[in-house]
C-alpha positions as CSV (number, residue, x, y, z in Angstrom):
1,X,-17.9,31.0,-30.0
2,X,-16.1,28.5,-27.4
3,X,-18.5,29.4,-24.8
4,X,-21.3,29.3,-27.1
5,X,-20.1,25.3,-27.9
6,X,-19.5,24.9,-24.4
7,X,-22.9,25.8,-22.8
8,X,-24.3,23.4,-25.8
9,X,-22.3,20.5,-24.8
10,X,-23.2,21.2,-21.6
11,X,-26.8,21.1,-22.0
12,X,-26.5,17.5,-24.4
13,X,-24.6,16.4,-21.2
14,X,-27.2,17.5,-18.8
15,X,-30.2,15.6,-21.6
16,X,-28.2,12.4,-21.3
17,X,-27.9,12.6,-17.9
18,X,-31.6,13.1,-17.4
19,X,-31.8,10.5,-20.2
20,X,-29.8,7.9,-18.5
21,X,-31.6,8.0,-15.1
22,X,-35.1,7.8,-16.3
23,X,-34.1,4.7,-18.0
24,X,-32.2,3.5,-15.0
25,X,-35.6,4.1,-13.0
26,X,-37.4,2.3,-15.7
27,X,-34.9,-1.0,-14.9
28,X,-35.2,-0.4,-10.9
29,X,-39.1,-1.0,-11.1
30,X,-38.8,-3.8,-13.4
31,X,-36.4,-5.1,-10.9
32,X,-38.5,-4.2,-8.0
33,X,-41.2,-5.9,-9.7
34,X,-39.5,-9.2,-10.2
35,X,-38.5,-9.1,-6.3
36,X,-41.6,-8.7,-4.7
37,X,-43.2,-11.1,-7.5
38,X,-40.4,-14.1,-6.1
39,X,-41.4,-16.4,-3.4
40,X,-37.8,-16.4,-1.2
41,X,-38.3,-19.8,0.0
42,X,-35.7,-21.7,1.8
43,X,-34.5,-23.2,-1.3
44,X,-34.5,-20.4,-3.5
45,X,-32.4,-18.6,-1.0
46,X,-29.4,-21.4,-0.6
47,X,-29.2,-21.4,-4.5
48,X,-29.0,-17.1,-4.1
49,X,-26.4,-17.4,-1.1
50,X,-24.9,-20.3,-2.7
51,X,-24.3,-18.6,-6.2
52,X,-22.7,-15.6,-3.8
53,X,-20.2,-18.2,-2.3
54,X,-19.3,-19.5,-5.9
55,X,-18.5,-15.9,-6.7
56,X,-16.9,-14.2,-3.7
57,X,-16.1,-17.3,-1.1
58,X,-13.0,-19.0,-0.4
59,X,-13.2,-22.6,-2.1
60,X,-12.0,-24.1,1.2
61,X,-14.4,-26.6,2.1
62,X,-14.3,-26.9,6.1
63,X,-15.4,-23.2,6.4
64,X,-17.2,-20.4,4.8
65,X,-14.7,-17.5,4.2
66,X,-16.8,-14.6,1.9
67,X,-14.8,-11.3,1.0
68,X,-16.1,-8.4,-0.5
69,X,-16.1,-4.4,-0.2
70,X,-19.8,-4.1,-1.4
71,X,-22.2,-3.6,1.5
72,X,-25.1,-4.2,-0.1
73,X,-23.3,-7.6,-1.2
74,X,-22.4,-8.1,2.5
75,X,-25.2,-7.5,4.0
76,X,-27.4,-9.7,1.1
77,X,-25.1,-12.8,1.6
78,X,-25.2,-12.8,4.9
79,X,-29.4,-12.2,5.0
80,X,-29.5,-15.2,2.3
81,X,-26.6,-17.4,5.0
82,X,-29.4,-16.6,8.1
83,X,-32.3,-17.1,6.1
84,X,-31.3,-20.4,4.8
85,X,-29.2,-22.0,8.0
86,X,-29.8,-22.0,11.7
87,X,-26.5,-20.8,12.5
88,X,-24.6,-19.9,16.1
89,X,-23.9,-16.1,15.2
90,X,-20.8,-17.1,17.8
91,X,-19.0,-18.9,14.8
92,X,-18.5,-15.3,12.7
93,X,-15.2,-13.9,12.7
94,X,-14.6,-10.8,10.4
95,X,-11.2,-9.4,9.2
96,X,-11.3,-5.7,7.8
97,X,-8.9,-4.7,5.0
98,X,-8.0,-1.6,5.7
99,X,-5.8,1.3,4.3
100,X,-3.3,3.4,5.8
101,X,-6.2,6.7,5.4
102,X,-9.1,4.6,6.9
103,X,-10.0,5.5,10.6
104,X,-9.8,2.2,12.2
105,X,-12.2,2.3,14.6
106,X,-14.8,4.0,11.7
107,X,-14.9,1.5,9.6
108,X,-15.4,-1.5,11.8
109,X,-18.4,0.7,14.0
110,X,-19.5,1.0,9.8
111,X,-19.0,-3.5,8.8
112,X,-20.1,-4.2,12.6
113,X,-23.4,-2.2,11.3
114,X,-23.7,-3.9,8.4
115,X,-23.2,-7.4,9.2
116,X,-25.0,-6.9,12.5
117,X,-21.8,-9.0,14.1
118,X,-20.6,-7.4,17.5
119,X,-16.9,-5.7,17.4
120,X,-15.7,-8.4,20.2
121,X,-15.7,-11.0,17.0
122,X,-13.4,-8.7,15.1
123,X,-9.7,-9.6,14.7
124,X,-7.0,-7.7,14.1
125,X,-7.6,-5.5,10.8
126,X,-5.4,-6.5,7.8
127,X,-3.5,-3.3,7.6
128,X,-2.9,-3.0,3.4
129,X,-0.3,-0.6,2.4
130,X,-1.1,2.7,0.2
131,X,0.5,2.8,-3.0
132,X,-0.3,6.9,-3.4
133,X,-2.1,6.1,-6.5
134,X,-5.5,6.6,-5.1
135,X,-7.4,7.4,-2.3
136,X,-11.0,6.3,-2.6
137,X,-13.0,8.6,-0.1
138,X,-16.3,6.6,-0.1
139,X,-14.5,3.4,0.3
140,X,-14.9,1.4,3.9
141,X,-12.4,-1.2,3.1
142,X,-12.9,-5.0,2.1
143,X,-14.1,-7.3,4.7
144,X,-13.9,-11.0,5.2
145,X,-16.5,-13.3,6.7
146,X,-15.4,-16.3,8.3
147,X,-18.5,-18.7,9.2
148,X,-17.3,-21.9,11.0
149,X,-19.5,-25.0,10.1
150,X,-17.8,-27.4,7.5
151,X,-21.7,-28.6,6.9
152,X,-23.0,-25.4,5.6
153,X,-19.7,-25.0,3.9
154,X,-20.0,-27.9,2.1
155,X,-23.6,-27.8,1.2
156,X,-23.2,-24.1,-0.6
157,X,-20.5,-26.0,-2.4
158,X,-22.4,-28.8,-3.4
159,X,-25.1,-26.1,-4.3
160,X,-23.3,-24.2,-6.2
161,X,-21.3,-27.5,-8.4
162,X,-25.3,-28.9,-9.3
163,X,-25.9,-25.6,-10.2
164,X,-23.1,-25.2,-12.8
165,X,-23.5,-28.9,-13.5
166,X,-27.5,-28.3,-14.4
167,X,-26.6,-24.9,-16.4
């Protein structure tokens, strides 16, 4: 009788799974669609990489400091930041958060790749201690981007206020 009830709920979890990622197919191609149907012009990418800033940057206004562990956020901002400024790729500095399991020289080969910013503009990794309560195997750490140009910096501010200001 239990394994009878457990091969059912079993098969109702394998139907919802099956379930759950057609319909998250379904939203991917309505995404997808909306992408490739959007003209990224200039301006529509420094409202994109401005609304970023407003979410994950510091709110110091003489620099750009962004911080995140997503790479696909990473890697988006800082596509939207090149698309939208002609910047001295010089003027990046990146910090890596890292815990006491992470293999230092792993992860920044793995947020040099992302960011496409050489090792040499690297500092020191923040070295975070581990608290035992978890070890995330997948995770590469968080990352800060430090971007130089109190200009840009101030613009994605300014941005980012008329945007709120608007909405």
């Amino acid at each position: 009788m239990i394994e009878h009830k457990e091969q059912n709920r079993y098969k109702m979890q394998q139907v919802w799974i099956e379930k759950r990622s057609t319909e998250l197919q379904k939203y991917l191609e309505i995404a997808n669609k909306i992408i490739l149907e959007t003209e990224f012009n200039i301006n529509i990418s420094k409202i994109l990489c401005s609304a970023l800033f407003w979410a994950e940057g510091s709110k110091h206004i003489n620099h750009i400091a962004f911080t995140n562990s997503d790479p696909i956020m990473i890697k988006t901002f800082l596509s939207l930041l090149r698309r939208s400024y002609k910047l001295d790729e010089s003027k990046f500095h990146i910090t890596v958060h890292l815990h006491e399991y992470h293999l230092k020289k792993d992860i920044l080969e793995f947020w040099s790749g992302i960011t496409q910013i050489p090792l040499k503009q690297f500092i020191k990794p923040y070295l975070k201690p581990h608290t035992s309560i978890r070890k995330h195997d997948d995770y590469k750490g968080c990352i800060t981007i430090r971007y130089y140009d109190v200009q840009i910096a101030r613009e994605l501010t300014a941005i980012y206020n008329a945007l709120g200001d608007k909405y």
